[in-house]
N, C-alpha and C positions, 0 to 999 in steps of 0.2 A: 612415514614415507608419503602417506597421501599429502598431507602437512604441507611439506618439501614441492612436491607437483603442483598446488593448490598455490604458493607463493612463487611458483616460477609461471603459473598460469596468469597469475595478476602480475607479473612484471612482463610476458611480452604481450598482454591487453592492455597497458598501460602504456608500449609504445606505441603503440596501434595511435593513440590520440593527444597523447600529452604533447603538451608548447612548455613552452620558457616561462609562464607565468608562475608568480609565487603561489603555493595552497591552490593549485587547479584542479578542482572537482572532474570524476572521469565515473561515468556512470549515472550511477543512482546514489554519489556523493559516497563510494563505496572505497575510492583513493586519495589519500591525501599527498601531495606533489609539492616541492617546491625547487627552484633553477638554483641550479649551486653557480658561481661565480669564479671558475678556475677547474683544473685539469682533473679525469678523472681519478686519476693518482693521488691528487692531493685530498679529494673528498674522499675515497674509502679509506687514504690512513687519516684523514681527521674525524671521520665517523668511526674505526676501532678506537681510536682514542679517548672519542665519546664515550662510547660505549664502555671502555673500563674502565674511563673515570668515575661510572658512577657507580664502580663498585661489581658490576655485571661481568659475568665471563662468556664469550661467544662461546656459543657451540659446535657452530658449523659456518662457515660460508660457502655460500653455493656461488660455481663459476656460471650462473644461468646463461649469459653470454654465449660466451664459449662455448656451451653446449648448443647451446639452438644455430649458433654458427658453422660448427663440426656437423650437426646430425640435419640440416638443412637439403642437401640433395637426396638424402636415404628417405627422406618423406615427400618427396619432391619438389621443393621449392628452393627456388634461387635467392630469394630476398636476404639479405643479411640486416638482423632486426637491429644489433646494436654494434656499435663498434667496442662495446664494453659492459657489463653488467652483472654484477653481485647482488646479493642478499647477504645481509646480515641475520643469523638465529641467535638469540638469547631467551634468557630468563632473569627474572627479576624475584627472589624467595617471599621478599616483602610484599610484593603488588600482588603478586600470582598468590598467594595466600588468603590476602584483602579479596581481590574478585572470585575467587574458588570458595571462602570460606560462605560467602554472600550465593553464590550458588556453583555448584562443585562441576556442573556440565561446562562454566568456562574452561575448563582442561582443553575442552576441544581448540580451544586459540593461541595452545603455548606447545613451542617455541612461540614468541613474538620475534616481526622481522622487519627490518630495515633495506630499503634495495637504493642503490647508488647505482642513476645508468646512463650511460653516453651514447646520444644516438642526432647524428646529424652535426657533429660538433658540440650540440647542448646537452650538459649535462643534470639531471634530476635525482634527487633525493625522495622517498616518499616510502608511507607504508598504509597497510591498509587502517579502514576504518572501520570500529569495531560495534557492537549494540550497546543503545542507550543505556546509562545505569552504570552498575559494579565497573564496567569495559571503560569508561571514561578512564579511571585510572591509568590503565593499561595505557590509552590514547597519550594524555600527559607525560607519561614519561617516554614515549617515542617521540613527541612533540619536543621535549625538553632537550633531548639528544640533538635532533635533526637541527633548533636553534643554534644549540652548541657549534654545530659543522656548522653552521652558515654564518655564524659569527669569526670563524677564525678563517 
């Protein structure tokens, strides 16, 4: 659950700053972002897509949206951060294995998660970045998905 709060935490501090640029660094280079080019409809069904083509089955998506938009007055603020915003959760048996086997404390980074979010009319795809080493893995094949979405 923290997991879950932790990647809804970097999607609405990610809108807080992201633009339209490709791979916009947000932080301490802690986000990787890039402008999908069409509605947000069509980016989270081509990012599921992605995502089973290679084989991966989602676990969960979270409506983070929805929610920070729904529980907005009960904490008191009016701002509606996204007009739309998901995370993707998965797992990969192959990668997760490779970076766990190489040190078993990456457990703490799986689920890995993909967010697709609409806010201002632009929409962005991005997930976080993970530590040097074993975690590169990990990074590539979110890399390789997010290309996927941005190619079709």
């Amino acid at each position: 659950m923290k997991h879950l709060c932790a990647i809804a935490a970097t999607v609405a501090a990610l809108s807080l700053g992201a633009g339209a640029a490709l791979a916009e660094s947000h932080g301490d280079d802690m986000i990787v972002s890039h402008a999908y080019d069409g509605s947000f409809d069509d980016a989270a069904f081509a990012l599921e897509n992605a995502i089973v083509g290679q084989g991966l089955v989602i676990d969960y998506v979270t409506h983070t949206g929805e929610m920070l938009n729904r529980t907005g007055l009960d904490v008191g603020s009016e701002v509606a951060l996204f007009e739309a915003a998901d995370v993707y959760l998965f797992c990969s048996a192959v990668v997760s294995r490779e970076v766990m086997e190489a040190d078993w404390r990456n457990i703490a980074f799986c689920p890995y998660g993909i967010f697709v979010a609409e806010r201002d009319g632009e929409v962005t795809l991005g997930y976080q970045n993970y530590p040097e080493g074993p975690m590169d893995a990990v990074e590539a094949l979110l890399e390789t998905i997010v290309q996927e979405v941005l190619a079709n």
